[in-house]
C-alpha positions as CSV (number, residue, x, y, z in Angstrom):
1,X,0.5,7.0,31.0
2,X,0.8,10.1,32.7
3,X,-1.5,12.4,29.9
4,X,-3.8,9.6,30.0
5,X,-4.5,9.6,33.9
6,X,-5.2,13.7,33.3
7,X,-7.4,13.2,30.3
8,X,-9.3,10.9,32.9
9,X,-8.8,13.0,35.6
10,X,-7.9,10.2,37.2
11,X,-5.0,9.4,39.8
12,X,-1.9,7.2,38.5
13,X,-3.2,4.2,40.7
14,X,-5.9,3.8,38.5
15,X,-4.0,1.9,36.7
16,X,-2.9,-1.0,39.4
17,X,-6.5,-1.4,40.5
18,X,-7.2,-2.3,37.0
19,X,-9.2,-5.6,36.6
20,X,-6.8,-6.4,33.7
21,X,-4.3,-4.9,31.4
22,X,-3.7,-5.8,27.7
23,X,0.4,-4.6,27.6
24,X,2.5,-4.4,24.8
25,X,4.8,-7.3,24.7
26,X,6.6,-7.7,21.6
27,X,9.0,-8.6,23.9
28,X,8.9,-9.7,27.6
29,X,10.8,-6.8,28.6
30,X,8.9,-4.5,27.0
31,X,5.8,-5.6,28.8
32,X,8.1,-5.9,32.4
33,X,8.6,-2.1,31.8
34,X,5.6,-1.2,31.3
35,X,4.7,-2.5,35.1
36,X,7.7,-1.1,36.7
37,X,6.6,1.7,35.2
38,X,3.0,1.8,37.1
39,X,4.7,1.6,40.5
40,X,4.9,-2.2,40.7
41,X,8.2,-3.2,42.4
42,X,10.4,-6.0,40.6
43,X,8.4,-9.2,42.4
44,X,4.9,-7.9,41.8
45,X,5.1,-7.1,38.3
46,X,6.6,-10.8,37.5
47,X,3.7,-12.0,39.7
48,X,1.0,-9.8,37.3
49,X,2.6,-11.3,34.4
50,X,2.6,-14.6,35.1
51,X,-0.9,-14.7,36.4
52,X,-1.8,-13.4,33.1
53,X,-3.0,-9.7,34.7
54,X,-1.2,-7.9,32.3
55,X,-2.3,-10.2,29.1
56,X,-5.0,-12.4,30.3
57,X,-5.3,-13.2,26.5
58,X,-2.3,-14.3,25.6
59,X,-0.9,-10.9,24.6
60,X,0.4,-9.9,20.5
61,X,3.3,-12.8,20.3
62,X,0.1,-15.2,20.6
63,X,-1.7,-13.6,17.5
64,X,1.5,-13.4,15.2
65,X,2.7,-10.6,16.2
66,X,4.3,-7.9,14.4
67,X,1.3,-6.9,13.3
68,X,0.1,-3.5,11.7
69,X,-2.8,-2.7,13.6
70,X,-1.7,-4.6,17.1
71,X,-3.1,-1.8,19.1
72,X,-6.8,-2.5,17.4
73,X,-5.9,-6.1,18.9
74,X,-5.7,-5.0,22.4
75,X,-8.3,-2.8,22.3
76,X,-10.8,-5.6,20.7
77,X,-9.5,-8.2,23.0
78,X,-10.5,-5.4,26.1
79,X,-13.9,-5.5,24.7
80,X,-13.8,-9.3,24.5
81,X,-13.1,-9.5,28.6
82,X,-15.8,-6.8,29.1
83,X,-18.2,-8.4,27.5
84,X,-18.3,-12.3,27.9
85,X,-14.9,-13.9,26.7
86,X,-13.3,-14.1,30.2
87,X,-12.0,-17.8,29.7
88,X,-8.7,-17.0,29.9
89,X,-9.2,-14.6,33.0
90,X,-9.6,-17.4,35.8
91,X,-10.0,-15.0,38.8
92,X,-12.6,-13.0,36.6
93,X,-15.4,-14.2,39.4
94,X,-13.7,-13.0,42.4
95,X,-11.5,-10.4,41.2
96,X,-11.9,-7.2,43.1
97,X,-11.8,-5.4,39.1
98,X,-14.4,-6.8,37.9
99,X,-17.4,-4.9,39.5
100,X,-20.8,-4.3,38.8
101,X,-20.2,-0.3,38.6
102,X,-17.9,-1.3,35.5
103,X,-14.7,-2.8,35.3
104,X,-11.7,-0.8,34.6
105,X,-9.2,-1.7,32.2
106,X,-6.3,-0.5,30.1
107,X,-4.0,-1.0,27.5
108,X,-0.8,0.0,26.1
109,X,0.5,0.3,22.4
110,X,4.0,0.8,20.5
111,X,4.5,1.9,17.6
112,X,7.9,1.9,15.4
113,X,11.5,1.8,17.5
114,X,9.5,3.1,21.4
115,X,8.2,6.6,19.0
116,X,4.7,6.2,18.7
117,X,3.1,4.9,22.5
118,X,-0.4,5.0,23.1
119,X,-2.4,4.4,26.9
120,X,-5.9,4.4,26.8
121,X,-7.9,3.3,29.8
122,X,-11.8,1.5,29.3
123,X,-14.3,0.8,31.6
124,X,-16.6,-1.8,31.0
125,X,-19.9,-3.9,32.2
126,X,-22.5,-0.8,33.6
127,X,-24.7,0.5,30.6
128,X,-26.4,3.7,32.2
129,X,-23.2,5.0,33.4
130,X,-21.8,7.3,30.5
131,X,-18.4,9.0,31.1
132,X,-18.2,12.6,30.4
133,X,-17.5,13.4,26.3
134,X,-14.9,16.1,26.9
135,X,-12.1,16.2,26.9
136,X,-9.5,18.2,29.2
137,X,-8.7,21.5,27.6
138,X,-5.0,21.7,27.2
139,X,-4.6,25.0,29.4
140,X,-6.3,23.0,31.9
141,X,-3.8,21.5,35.1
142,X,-2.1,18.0,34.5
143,X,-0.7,17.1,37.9
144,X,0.2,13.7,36.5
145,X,2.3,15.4,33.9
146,X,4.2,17.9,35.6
147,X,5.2,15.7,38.3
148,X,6.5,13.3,35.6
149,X,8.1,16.0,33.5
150,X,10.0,17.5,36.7
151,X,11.4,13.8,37.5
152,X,12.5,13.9,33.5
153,X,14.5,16.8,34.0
154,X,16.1,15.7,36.9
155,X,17.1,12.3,35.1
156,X,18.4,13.9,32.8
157,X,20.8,16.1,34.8
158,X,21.1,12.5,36.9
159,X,22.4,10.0,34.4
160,X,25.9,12.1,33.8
161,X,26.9,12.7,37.4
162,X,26.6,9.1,38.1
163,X,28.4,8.1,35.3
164,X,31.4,9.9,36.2
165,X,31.7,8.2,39.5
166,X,34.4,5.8,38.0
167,X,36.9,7.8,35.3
168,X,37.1,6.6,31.8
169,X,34.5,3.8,32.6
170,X,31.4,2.8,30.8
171,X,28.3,2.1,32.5
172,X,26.9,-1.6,32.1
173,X,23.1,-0.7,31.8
174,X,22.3,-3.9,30.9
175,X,22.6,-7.4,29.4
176,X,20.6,-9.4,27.1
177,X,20.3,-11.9,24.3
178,X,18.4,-11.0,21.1
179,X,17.6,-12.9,17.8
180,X,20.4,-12.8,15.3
181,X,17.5,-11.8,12.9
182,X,17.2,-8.6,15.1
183,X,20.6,-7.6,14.4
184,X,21.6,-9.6,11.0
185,X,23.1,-5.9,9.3
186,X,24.9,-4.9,12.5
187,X,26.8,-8.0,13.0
188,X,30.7,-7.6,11.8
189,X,32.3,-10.6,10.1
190,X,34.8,-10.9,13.4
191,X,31.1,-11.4,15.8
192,X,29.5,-13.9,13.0
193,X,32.9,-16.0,13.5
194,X,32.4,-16.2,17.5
195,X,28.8,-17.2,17.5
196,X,28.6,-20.4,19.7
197,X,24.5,-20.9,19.2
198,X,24.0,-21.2,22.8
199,X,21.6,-24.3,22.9
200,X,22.8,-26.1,19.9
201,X,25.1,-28.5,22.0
202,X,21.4,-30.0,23.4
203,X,20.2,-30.8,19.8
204,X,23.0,-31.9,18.1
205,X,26.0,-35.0,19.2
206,X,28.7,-33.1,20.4
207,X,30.9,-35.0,18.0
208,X,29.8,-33.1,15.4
209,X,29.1,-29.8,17.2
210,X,31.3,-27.6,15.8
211,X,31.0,-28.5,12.2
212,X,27.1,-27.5,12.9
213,X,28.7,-24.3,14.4
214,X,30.6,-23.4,11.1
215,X,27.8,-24.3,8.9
216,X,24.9,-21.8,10.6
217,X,27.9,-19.4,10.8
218,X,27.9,-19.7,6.9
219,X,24.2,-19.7,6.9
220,X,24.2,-15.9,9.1
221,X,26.7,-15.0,6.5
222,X,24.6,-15.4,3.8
223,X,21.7,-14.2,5.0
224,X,23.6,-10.9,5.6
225,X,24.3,-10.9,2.0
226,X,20.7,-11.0,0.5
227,X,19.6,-8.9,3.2
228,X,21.9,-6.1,1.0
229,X,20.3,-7.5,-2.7
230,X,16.1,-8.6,-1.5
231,X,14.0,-6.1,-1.0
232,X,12.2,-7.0,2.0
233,X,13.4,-8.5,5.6
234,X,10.6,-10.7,5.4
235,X,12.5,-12.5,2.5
236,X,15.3,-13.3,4.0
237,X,14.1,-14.3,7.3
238,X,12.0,-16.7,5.0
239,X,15.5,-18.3,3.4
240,X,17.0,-18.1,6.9
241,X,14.3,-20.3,8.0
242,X,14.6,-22.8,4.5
243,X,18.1,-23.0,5.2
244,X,17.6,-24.3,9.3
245,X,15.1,-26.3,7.7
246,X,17.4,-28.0,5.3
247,X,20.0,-28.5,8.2
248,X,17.3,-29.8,10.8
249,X,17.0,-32.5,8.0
250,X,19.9,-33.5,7.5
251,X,21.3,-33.8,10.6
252,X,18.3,-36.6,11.3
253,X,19.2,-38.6,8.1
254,X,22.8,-38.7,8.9
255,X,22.4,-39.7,13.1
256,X,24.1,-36.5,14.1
257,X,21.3,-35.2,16.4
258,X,21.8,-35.6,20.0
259,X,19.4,-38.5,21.8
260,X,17.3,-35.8,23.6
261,X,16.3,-34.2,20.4
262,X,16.1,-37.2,18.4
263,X,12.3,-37.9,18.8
264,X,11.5,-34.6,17.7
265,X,9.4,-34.2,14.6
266,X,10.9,-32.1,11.7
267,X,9.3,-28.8,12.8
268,X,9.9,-28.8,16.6
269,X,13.6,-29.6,15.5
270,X,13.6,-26.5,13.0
271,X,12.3,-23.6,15.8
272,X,14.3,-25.4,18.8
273,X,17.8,-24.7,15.8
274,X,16.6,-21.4,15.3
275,X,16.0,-20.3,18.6
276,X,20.0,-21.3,18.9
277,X,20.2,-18.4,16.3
278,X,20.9,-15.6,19.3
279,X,23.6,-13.9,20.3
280,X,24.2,-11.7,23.7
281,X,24.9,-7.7,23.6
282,X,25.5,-5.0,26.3
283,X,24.2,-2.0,26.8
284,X,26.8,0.4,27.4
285,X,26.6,4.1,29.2
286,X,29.4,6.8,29.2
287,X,29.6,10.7,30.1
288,X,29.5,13.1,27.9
289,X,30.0,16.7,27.3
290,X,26.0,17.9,27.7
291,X,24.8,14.4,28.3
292,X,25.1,10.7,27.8
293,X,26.2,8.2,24.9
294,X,24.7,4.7,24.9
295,X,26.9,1.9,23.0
296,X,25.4,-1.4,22.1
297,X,28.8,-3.8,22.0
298,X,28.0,-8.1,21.8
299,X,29.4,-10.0,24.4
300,X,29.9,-13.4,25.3
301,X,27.0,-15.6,26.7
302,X,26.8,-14.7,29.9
303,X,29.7,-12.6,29.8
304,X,29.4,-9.0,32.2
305,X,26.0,-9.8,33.7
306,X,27.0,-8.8,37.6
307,X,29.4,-6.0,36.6
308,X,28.8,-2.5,37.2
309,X,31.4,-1.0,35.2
310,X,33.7,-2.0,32.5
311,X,36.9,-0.4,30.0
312,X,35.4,0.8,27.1
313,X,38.0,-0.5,24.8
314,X,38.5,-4.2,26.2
315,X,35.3,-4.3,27.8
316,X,37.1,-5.9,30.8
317,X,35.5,-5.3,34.7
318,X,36.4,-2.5,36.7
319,X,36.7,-3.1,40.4
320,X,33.8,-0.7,41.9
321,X,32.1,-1.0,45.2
322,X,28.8,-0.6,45.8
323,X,28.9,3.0,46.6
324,X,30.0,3.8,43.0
325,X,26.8,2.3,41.1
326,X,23.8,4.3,40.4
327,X,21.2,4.7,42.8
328,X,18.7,2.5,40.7
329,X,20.6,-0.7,41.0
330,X,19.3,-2.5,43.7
331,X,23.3,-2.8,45.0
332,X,23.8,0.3,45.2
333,X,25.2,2.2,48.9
334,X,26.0,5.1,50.3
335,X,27.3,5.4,53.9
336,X,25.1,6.6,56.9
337,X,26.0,10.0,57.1
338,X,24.2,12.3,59.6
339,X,21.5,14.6,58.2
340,X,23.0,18.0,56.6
341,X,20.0,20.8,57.4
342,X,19.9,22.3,53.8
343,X,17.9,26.1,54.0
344,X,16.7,25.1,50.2
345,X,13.6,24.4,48.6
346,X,13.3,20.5,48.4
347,X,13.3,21.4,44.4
348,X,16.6,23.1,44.5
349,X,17.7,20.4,47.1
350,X,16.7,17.6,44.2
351,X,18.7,19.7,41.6
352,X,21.5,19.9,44.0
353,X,21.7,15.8,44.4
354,X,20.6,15.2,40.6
355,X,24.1,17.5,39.8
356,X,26.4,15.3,41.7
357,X,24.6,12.2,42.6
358,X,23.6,10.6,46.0
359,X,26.5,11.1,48.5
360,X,24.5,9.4,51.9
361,X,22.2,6.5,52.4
362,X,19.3,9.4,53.3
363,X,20.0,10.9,49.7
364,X,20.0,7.2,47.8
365,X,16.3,6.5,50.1
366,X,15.5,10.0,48.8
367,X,15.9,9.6,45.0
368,X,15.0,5.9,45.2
369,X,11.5,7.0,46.7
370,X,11.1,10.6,44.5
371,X,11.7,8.8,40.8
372,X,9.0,6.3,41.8
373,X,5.5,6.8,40.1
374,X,3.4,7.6,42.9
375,X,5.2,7.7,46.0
376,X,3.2,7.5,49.2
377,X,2.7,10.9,50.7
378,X,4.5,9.9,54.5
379,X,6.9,7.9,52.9
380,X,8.4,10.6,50.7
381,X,8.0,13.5,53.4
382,X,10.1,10.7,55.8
383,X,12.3,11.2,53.0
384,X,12.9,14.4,52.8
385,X,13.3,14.7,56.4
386,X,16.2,12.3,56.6
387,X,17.9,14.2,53.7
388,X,17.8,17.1,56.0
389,X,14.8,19.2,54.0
390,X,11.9,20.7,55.7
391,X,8.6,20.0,54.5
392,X,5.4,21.9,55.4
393,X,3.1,19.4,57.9
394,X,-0.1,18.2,56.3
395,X,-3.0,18.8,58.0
396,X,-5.0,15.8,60.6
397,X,-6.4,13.4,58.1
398,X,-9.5,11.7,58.9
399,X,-9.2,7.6,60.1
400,X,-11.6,5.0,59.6
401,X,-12.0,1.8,61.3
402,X,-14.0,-0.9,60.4
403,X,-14.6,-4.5,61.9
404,X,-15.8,-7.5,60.7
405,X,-15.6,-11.4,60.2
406,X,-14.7,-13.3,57.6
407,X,-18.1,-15.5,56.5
408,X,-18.7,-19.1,55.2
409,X,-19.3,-18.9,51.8
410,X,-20.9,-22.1,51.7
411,X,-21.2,-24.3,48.4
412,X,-23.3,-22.0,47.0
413,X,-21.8,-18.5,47.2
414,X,-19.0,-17.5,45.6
415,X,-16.3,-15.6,47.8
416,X,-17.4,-12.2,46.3
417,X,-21.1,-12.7,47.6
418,X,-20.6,-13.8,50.5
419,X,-18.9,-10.7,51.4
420,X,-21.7,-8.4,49.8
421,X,-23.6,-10.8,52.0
422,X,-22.0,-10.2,55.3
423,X,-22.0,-6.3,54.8
């Protein structure tokens, strides 16, 4: 996102004033990230989302996805909202986007495991406006970059010190629940026996619960098998599928399906039974020598979702407070210390905090503000001021006011004109 804004020349906000986005989301998350990673703060970016701003189209689950060209998708479902399709883009009328200068718009693409990620930004709906046809040389200046590239470094020199805030503790980065189709070859015989199919008990009479349990547990098994002998994944998620199916029969014939799920038809039943075919994991962080090890380990439903840190041989909590965890958990603090006046540059003050980690509240506002994609100018100077930094004043920057009214659009004007109207 960052080359993209300097092929553009264009600032990183470009993106959030977007009229729409068409995000990668083979995965919720993966779309979430994508937001977080504009700037938007937690709330906003679930807002976006579910207003469809991000996918007004549905997004690549809706057209089967994976696919092999998915990011030829995107780009031809852009076009589709520039042109006339904007049926599924409700505030297409009114939204601020969508003006007659062109509509902005951009979308984002992955490619194999997070490897291959492509950002390309569109504009749309004026005809005699033609962007330039050249590209930016490559010796040419990238703010967008070099800004991001600095906060990289610092990460990396980041993730380590706060990891070794708590001795011989791993990190719990995270906790989810994936498809067992997403992890069929990495689950051990001893996980396949303690897979409860969390949502089975609401299809099926609990009298008969855990038989169901034993029998998908022999279905995973197998499945594992001729993953090892068929030559494509596709195969076996295809006999994974025949064998719910087979089950999901079954169970009707004989009575054994809970009342809820009873007046199901025979397809509805199958995907609600697989969709019990998950199983939770952790996402593990420890210190190393010159870096950081990540550890996927499966958990328990629900198991370690509000702990910070755990043993990384029993995977039992370790008692932390909140000034242990890192400074991007949102429970993370540091005491109100008073501000240390540091004679270093506010790099070499970063590289100082990124070393050891945040010690005061002023140094956890400071990082929390810096890593952010496009800090407000005040806010991170404020910032640095706290931490005990001096930063060179800006110069007076120009204010303008403006008044007006808000005008009755009347039953013939839409919102949008009456406002063109009024100015």
């Amino acid at each position: 996102m960052a080359g993209c804004a300097d092929d553009a020349s264009v600032p990183v906000s470009t993106f959030t004033s977007c009229a729409f986005g068409v995000v990668h989301d083979a995965f919720p998350s993966i779309e979430l990230s994508f937001l977080l990673a504009l700037g938007l703060g937690w709330d906003r970016s679930a807002e976006r989302m579910a207003e469809g701003w991000s996918n007004p189209v549905g997004g690549l689950l809706t057209f089967g996805h994976a696919l092999g060209a998915s990011g030829l998708v995107q780009v031809n479902k852009a076009h589709h909202l520039f042109s006339v399709d904007r049926r599924y883009l409700l505030e297409a009328d009114s939204r601020q986007g969508f003006r007659e200068d062109g509509a902005l718009a951009f979308t984002t693409s992955v490619g194999g495991p997070l490897s291959h990620i492509v950002c390309s930004l569109f504009r749309g709906g004026h005809q005699n406006r033609h962007p330039p046809r050249t590209r930016r040389e490559a010796a040419a200046t990238s703010p967008v970059s070099a800004t991001w590239e600095a906060k990289a470094r610092l990460l990396s020199m980041l993730l380590p010190s706060q990891l070794r805030a708590v001795p011989n503790a791993w990190l719990v980065e995270g906790t989810t629940s994936v498809s067992i189709r997403s992890c069929l070859r990495a689950l051990p015989p001893e996980e396949v026996a303690r897979i409860q199919f969390e949502g089975l008990e609401e299809l099926v009479a609990s009298s008969f619960l855990s038989e169901v349990r034993n029998r998908l547990r022999t279905v995973v098994r197998v499945a594992q098998q001729e993953s090892e002998r068929l030559g494509s994944m596709f195969d076996v998620f295809r006999l994974l599928t025949d064998e719910v199916r087979e089950i999901a029969t079954e169970l009707r014939a004989q009575g054994r399906l809970a009342p809820a799920a009873a007046g199901l038809d025979e397809r509805k039943l199958t995907d609600r039974i697989k969709e019990a075919l998950r199983i939770s994991l952790a996402l593990l962080s420890r210190p190393t020598e010159d870096g950081s090890h990540r550890l996927v380990r499966f958990i328990p439903p629900g198991a370690l979702r509000d702990v910070g840190f755990v043993d990384g041989q029993t995977l039992q909590p370790i008692d932390v407070g909140p000034e242990a965890l890192p400074f991007w958990t949102v429970l993370a603090v540091r005491p109100e210390l008073p501000p240390q006046p540091s004679p270093a540059s506010v790099s070499e003050r970063l590289a100082e905090i990124a070393s050891r980690g945040a010690k005061s509240a002023a140094e956890l506002r400071l990082l929390r503000i810096w890593f952010s994609l496009d800090p407000p100018a005040p806010l991170l100077e404020n910032a640095f001021r706290e931490a005990g930094l001096t930063v060179p004043e800006r110069g007076p920057v120009r204010a303008v006011f403006y008044t007006g009214e808000v005008a009755d659009k009347g039953p013939r004007l839409t919102s949008q004109e009456a406002h063109e109207l009024l100015g």
